[in-house]
SELUM-932528 format. One record per residue (C-alpha): residue in three letters; x, y, z. Coordinates in pm, whole numbers. Layout:
BEGIN
@aa->ALA | px->X | py->Y | pz->Z
...
# end
This chain:
BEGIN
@aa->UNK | px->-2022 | py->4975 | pz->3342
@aa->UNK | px->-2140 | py->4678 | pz->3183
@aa->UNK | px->-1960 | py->4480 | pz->2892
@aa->UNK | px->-2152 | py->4330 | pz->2623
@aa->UNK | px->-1972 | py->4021 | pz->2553
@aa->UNK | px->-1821 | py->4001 | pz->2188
@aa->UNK | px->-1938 | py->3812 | pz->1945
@aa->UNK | px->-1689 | py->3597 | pz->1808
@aa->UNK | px->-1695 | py->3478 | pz->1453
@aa->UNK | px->-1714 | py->3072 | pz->1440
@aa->UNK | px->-1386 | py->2885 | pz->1348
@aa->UNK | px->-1464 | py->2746 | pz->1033
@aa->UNK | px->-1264 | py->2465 | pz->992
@aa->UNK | px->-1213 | py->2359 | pz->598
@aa->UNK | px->-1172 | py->1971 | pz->538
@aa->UNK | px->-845 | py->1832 | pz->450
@aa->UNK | px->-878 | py->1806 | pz->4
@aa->UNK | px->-955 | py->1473 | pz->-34
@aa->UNK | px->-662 | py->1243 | pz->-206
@aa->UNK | px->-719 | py->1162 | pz->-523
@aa->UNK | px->-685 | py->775 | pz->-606
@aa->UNK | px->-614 | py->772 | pz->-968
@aa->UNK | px->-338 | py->509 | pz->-930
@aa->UNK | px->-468 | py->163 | pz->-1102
@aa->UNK | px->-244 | py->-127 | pz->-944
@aa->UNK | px->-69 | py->-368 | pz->-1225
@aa->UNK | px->-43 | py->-661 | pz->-943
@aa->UNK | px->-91 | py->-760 | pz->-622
@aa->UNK | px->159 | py->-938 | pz->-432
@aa->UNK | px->132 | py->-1182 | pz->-108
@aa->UNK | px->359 | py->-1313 | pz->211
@aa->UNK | px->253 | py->-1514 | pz->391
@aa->UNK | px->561 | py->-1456 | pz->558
@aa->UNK | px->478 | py->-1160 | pz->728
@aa->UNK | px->109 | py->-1194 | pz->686
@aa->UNK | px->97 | py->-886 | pz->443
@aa->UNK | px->-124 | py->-849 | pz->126
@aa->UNK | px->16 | py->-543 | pz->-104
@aa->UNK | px->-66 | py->-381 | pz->-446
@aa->UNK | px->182 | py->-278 | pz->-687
@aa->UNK | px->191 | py->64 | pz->-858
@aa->UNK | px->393 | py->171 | pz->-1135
@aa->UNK | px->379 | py->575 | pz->-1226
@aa->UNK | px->597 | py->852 | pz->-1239
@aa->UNK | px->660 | py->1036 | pz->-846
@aa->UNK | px->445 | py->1308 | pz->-946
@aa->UNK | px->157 | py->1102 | pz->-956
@aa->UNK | px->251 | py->873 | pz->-680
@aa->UNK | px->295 | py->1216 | pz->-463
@aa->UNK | px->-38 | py->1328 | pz->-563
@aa->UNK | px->-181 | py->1008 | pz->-480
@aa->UNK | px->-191 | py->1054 | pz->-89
@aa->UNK | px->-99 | py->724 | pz->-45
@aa->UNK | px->265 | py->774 | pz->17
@aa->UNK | px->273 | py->981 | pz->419
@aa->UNK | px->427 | py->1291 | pz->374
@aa->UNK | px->773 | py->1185 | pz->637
@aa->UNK | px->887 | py->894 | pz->395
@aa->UNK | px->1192 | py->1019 | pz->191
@aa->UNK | px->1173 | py->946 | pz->-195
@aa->UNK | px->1431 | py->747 | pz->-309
@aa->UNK | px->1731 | py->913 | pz->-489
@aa->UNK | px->1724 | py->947 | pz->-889
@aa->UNK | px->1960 | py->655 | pz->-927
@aa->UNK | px->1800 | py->316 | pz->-1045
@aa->UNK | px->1749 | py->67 | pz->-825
@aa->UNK | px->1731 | py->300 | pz->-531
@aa->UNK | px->1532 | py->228 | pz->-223
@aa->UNK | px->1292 | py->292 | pz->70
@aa->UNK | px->1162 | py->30 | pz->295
@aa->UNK | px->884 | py->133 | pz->530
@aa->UNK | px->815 | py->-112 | pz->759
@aa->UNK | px->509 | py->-127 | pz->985
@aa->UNK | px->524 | py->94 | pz->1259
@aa->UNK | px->295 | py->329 | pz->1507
@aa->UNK | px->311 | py->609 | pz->1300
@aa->UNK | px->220 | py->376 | pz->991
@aa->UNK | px->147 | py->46 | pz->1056
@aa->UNK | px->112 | py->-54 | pz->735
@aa->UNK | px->447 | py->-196 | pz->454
@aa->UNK | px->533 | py->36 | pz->249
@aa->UNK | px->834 | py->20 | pz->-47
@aa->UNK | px->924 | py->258 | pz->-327
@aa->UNK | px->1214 | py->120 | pz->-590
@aa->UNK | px->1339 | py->369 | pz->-834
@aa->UNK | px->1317 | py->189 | pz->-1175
@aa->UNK | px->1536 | py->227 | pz->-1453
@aa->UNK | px->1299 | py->454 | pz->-1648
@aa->UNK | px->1294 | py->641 | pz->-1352
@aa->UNK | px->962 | py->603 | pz->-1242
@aa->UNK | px->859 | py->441 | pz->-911
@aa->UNK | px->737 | py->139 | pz->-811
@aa->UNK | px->511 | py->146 | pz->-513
@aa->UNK | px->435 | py->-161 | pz->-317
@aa->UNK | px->188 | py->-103 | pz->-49
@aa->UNK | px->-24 | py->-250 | pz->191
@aa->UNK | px->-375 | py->-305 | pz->87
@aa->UNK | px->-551 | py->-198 | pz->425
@aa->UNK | px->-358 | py->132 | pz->364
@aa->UNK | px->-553 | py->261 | pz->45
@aa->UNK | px->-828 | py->112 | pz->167
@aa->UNK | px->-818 | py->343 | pz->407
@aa->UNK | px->-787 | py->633 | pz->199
@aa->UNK | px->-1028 | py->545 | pz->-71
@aa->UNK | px->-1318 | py->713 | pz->38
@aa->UNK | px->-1552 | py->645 | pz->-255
@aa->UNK | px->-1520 | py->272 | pz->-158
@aa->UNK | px->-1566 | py->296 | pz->221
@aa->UNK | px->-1950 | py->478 | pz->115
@aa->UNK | px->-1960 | py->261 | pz->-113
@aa->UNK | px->-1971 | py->-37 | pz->134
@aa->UNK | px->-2133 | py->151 | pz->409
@aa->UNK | px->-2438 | py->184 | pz->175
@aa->UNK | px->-2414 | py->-165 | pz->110
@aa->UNK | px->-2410 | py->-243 | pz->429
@aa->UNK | px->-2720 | py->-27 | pz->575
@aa->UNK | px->-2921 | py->-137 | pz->243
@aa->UNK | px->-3165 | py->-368 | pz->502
@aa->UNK | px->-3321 | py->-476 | pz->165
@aa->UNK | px->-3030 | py->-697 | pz->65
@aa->UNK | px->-3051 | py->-1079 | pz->127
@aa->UNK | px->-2708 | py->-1072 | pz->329
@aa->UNK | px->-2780 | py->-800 | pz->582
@aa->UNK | px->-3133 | py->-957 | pz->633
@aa->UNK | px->-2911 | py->-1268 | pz->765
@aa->UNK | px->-3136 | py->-1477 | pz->464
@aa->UNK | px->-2987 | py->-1769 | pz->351
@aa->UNK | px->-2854 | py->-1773 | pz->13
# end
């Protein structure tokens, strides 16, 4: 007897939902020190969750203010990372700018259109 092979239904595998960015830095911060350029976020840890921005292994810190986590770069994250409870008990997020880079997709099409626009002066190699 011959089996008819089974048909087997395709894994469809459903993207990741994309992180939401709507976290607007209030400063940027520099050290030169360690060669690190950071923004600065102030929001509540709802929206700082919801962000993506923070991995999902780094602890929060407690509710007390002035309460602390210090990332530093490493393989799993190689990128600084600090959250500081503040006294009105949101959270201020200091983090490495190549990080949300990375997860702001918008911007990386963004560039990558700029970038394969052959029209523009720049990516001709034109001078200015």
């Amino acid at each position: 007897m011959k089996a008819k092979p089974r048909r087997v239904r395709p894994l469809i595998v459903k993207p990741l939902p994309q992180a939401t960015l709507p976290l607007v830095p209030i400063s940027r911060w520099r050290s030169d020190a360690i060669g690190v350029t950071a923004y600065v976020y102030e929001e509540s840890e709802a929206a700082i969750r919801q962000s993506g921005l923070v991995p999902a292994w780094v602890g929060y810190p407690s509710e007390r203010p002035g309460a602390g986590v210090a990332v530093p770069a490493h393989h799993f994250f190689p990128n600084y990372l600090k959250l500081l409870r503040l006294h009105s008990g949101r959270l201020r997020l200091v983090i490495d700018v190549r990080a949300v880079l990375r997860e702001d997709t918008s911007f990386q099409s963004f560039v990558g259109g700029l970038l394969a626009d052959a029209q523009l002066s720049l990516v001709k190699g034109e001078s200015i």
